[in-house]
N, C-alpha and C positions, 0 to 999 in steps of 0.2 A: 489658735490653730485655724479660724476659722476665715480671717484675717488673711491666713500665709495661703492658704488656699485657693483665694479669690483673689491674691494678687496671682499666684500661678497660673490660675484660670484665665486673668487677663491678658499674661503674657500668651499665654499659647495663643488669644482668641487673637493678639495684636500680630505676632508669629507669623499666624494663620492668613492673615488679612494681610502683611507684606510680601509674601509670597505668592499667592495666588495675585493682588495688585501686580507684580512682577512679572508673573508669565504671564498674564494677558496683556500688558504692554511690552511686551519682548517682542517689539514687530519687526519683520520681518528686511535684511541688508541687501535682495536680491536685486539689480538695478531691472525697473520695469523697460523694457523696449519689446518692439515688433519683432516676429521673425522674420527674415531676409529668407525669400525662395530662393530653392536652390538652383545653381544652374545647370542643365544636364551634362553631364561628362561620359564620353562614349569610352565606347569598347576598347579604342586604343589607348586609350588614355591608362585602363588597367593592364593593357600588354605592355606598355613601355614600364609599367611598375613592376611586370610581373618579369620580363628579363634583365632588369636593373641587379633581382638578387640571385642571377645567375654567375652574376660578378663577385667571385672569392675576393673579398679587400677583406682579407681576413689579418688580423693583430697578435702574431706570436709573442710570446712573453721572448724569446729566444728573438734577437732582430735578423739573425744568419736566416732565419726561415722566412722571413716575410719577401713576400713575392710581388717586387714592384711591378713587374707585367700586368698584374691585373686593376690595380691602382691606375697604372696608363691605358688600357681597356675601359675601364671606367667613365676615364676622361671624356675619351675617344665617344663611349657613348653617348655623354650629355653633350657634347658639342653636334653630333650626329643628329639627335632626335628633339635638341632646343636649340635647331639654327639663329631664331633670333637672340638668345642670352646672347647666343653665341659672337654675333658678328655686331649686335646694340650695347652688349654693356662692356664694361670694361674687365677684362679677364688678367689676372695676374696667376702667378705660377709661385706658390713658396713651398721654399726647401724639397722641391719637387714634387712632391706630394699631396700637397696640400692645396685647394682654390680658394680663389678671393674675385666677387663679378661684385662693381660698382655700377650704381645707375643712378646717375646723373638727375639730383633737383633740378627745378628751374628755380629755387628758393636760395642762394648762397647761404643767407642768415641762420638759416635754421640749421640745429645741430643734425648729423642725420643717425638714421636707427641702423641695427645691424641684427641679421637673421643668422643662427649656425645652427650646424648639426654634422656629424661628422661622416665617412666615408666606410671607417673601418666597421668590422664586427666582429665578435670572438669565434673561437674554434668550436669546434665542436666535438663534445665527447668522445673517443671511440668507443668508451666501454656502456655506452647510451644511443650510439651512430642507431642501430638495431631496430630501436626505440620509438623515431620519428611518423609521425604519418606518414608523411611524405618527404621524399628524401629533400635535404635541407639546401643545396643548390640547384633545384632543377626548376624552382621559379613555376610548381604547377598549382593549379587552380582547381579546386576538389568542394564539393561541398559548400560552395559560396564562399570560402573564404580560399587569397591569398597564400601560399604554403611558404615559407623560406626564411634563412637565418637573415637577420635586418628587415625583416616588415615591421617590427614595432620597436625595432633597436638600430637606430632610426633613419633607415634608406626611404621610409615614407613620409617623412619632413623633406629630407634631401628632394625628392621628387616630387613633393607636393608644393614646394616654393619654388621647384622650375617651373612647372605646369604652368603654377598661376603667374611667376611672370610674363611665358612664353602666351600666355591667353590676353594678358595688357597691352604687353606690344603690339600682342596682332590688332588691336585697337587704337594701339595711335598712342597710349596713355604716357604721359610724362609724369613722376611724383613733381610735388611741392619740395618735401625731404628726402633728400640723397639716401638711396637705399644701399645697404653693405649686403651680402650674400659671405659667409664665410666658414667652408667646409674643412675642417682640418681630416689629418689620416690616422693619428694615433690615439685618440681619445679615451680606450677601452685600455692602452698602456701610461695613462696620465695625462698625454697631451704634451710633453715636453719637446717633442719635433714637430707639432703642427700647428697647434693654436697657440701656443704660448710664440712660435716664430712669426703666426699673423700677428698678434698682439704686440709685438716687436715692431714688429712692420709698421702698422697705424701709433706707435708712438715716434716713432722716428719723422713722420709726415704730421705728427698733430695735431692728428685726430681724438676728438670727443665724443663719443656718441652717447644721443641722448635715451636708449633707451637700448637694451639686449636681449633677445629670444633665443631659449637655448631647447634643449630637449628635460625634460622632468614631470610633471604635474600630468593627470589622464584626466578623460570621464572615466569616473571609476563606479560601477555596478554591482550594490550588493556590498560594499566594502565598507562603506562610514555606515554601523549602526544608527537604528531608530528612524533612518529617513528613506523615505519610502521612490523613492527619485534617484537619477545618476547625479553625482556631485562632479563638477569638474575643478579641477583644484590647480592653484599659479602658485608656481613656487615662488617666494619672496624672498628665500635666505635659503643660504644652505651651509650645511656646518664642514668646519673646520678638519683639518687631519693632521694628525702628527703620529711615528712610531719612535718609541725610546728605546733602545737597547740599555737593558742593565747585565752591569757581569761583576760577578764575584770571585776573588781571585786567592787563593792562600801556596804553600810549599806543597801540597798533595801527600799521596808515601803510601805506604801499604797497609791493605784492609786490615792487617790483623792487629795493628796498633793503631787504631782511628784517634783524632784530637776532640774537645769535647764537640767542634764542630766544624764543618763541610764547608767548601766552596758551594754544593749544591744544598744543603741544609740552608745554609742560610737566603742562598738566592730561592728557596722553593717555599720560606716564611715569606721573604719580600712577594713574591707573588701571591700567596695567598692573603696577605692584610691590603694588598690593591681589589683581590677580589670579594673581601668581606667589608671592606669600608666604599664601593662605589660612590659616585659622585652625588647629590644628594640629587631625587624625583621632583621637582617642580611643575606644578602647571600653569605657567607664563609663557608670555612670549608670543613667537609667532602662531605654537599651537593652541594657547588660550585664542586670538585672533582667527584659528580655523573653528572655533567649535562657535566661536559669537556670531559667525556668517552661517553657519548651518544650525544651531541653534532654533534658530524659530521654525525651522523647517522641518523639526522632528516631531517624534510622535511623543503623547502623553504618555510616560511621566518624567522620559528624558529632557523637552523640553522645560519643562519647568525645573529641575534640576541647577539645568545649563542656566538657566534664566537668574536662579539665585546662586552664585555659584559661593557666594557670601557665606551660604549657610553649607552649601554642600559639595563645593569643592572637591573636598577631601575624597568623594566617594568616586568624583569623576580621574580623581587622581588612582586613585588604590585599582580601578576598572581598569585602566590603561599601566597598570604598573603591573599587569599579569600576563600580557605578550610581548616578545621582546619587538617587536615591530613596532610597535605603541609606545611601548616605555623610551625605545630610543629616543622619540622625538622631546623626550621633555626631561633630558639632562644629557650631559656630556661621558658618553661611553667607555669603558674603559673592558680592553679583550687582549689576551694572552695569548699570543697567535704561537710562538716557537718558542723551544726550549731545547738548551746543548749543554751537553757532559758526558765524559766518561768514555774513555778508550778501553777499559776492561774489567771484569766483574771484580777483581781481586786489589783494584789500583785503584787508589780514593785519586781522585782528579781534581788536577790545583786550578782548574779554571772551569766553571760555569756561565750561558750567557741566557739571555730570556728576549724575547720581542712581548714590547705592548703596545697595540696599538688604540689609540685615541681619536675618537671621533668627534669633535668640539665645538661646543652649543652655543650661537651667536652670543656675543656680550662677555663670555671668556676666552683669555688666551691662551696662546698654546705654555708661557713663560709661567701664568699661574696654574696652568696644570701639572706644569716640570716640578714645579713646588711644591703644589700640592702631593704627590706622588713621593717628594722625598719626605716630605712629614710623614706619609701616609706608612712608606718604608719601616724609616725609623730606621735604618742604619745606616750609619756615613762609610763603610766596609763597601757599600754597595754603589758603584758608581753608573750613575744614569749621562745617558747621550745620545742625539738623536740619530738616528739608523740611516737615516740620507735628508740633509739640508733641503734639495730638492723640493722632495716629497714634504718638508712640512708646511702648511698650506691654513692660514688662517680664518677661521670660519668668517663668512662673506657679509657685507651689511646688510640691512633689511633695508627693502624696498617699500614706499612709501606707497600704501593702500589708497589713498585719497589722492595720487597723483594724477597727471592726465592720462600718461602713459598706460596704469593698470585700470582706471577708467574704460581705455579701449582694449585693452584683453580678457575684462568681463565681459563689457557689450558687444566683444566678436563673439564669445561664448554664448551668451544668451541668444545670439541673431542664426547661430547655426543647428545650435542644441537648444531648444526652447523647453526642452525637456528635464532639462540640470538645473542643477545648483549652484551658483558659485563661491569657492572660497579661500582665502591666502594658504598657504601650509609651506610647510619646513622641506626640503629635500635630504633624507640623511645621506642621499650617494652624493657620489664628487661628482661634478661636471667641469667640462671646458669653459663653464666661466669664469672657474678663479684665477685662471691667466689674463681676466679682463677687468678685473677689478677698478683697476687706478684709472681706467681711458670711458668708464661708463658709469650716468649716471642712478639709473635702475635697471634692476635683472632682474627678468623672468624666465623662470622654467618651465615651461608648457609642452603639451604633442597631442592634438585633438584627434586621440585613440581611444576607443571606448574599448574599457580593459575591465575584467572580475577576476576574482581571489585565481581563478584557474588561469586566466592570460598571466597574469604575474609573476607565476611561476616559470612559465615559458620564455620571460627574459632571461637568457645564458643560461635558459636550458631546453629541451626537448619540444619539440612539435611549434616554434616559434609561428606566428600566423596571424593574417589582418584580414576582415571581414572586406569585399568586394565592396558594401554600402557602405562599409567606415572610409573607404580610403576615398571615396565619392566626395564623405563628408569632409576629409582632410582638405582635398584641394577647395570642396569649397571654402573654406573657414580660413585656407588663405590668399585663396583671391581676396576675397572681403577683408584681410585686416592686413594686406598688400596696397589695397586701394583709400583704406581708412589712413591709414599709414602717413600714405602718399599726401593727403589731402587736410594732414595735419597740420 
């Protein structure tokens, strides 16, 4: 006994000693650099921002209601208040709604990058209009911050990459790499008239680019536990989409003689064994890669945690498997959005249909999800298909952390925010990069907005608003990685 003991003892003491070894060498992935002062940005600089979202380029789900007048307004603006884009770079016009501004390397060789963000914004509430601080078009300024629908959904990219070109040229500057500029209009409805017809466009001229910035990733404050700093986080993947409709069909007939079973019985088993068997929790991937970047950066005893994750994994997993915002990032989602039957209480209905939709974690398809779903079913009665071609959309590669590319969109980060953290993460919304898949060879999702649990909510919804000193901070962070860019 005394034997088993002291080997126990040993282990623990051994345990003990590679764990603690572990997190005192969990040093630290943040790239050391200077900050870059900033350059002062006046006062006009926040008025051309702040009547940019005076501009309804608002995205009805309904297309009869979209009001291309202010999309041409729009235009009319940035041409107005960035004469130079306007008359230096190369301006294209797709499917009318949509910009495309080229600026010309002096460098052929090199592939060039390409900046988006889009134009549109969503509606807004009425049954929430009430609600606002400040009404959501009137582009006013209250309290230091910014008021209006598109300050952080993203007219403050849009306008923070004219600034800073319109500030280069007035300097004379020429990039190295041919820079893209490319704003689509419907992005908030898929993107399938705007960026997917640029993307069109630059396939047909074949075009490569080596590198894509789109809208995703914030400095986020207060958001990542245990770390006491803003983290600002590059999306490197973002997942997949797919919606299956399933329908179940039999002769129907009258309630009073029911068969042992239902077109909706049986379609309302199929939905509930999708909802009791979801996809399996794992913590790999690109979110294991966000917690190894922030990681050293945490406080005792999460750090060490993170550090062995060998031993304790399991608890960082079951942590994040208790809010759906966290658990989505670390398996491929499965939600039951609609359900249709029945034209009257007394009339068993011979047809039921369901939507599910899927939201899918890099490294699975959408083809082994289909599959999976029909095991998961377990009845061949029930025929699954996908709800619009279109819209299925394969979760996006991972961008390479060690590249040059992501290289320079930590070191903008650190050069403008010396205050953050930097770290890869997953994006689980869709963006207009997955229409750019095939033509680039890394994607990032970035918007250098400093956002907390309460700004977050205010995207597509109530009181939307961007801090006077964040939007400071925007333009500078892309001047600087405008001219990093360029000089690549």
């Amino acid at each position: 006994m005394k034997k088993i003991l002291l080997a126990l003892l040993l282990l623990v003491l051994v345990l003990v000693a590679v764990v603690a070894f572990r997190t005192l060498t969990f040093e630290s992935k943040q790239m050391q650099v200077e900050p870059v002062s900033h350059l002062p940005i006046g006062d006009e600089v926040i008025e051309r921002f702040r009547q940019s979202l005076m501009i309804r380029t608002i995205s009805h789900q309904d297309p009869a209601q979209m009001d291309s007048s202010e999309f041409f307004r729009f235009h009319q603006f940035l041409k107005t208040n960035y004469p130079l884009c306007d008359s230096l770079l190369e301006k294209t016009v797709i499917n009318k709604l949509s910009l495309v501004y080229k600026w010309q390397g002096s460098d052929p060789s090199l592939k060039p990058a390409l900046f988006m963000a889009h134009q549109d914004v969503v509606p807004i509430d009425p049954t929430t209009a009430d609600q606002w601080e400040q009404p959501p078009f009137d582009g006013i300024i209250a309290d230091g911050f910014v008021h209006g629908r598109g300050s952080i959904d993203v007219k403050e990219i849009i306008l923070g990459l004219m600034e800073s070109a319109e500030y280069h040229l007035a300097k004379g500057f020429q990039p190295k790499r041919t820079i893209y500029f490319a704003f689509g209009h419907d992005e908030e409805l898929g993107g399938m008239n705007g960026a997917a017809k640029i993307a069109a466009h630059f396939k047909e001229q074949g075009i490569r680019f080596t590198f894509s910035v789109d809208e995703g990733g914030a400095v986020l404050h207060g958001v990542v536990p245990a770390v006491d700093r803003p983290v600002a986080v590059i999306g490197i993947a973002e997942k997949g989409y797919v919606s299956f409709k399933l329908e179940a069909h039999d002769h129907g007939g009258h309630s009073s003689m029911p068969p042992k079973s239902t077109s909706i019985g049986r379609l309302a088993q199929a939905v509930l064994n999708l909802e009791l068997n979801p996809f399996p929790v794992k913590f790999e991937g690109v979110t294991k890669m966000l917690f190894d970047h922030i990681g050293p950066e945490m406080e005792f005893p999460m750090n060490m945690i993170i550090a062995n994750q060998w031993l304790f994994g399991f608890l960082v997993e079951a942590e994040m498997d208790k809010k759906n915002s966290t658990r989505a990032t670390l398996h491929t989602t499965t939600a039951v959005t609609m359900f249709n039957s029945g034209t009257k209480e007394n009339v068993i209905s011979g047809n039921a249909s369901a939507m599910v939709n899927h939201r899918v974690l890099p490294g699975t398809t959408i083809s082994q999800v289909r599959e999976r779903d029909s095991l998961t079913i377990a009845d061949s009665s029930i025929l699954i298909s996908p709800s619009n071609k279109d819209d299925m959309i394969e979760a996006s590669p991972v961008a390479d952390v060690h590249s040059d590319s992501y290289q320079l969109m930590q070191r903008t980060f650190h050069e403008i925010f010396p205050d953050a953290a930097v770290a890869p993460f997953l994006m689980i919304a869709s963006t207009d990069q997955k229409h750019y898949v095939d033509i680039v060879d890394d994607q990032y999702r970035i918007q250098p907005t400093r956002l907390n649990d309460a700004d977050l909510s205010r995207i597509h919804g109530i009181s939307e608003r961007l801090s006077v000193e964040n939007y400071r901070e925007v333009v500078n962070f892309y001047i600087r990685l405008l001219e990093q860019t360029g000089h690549e």
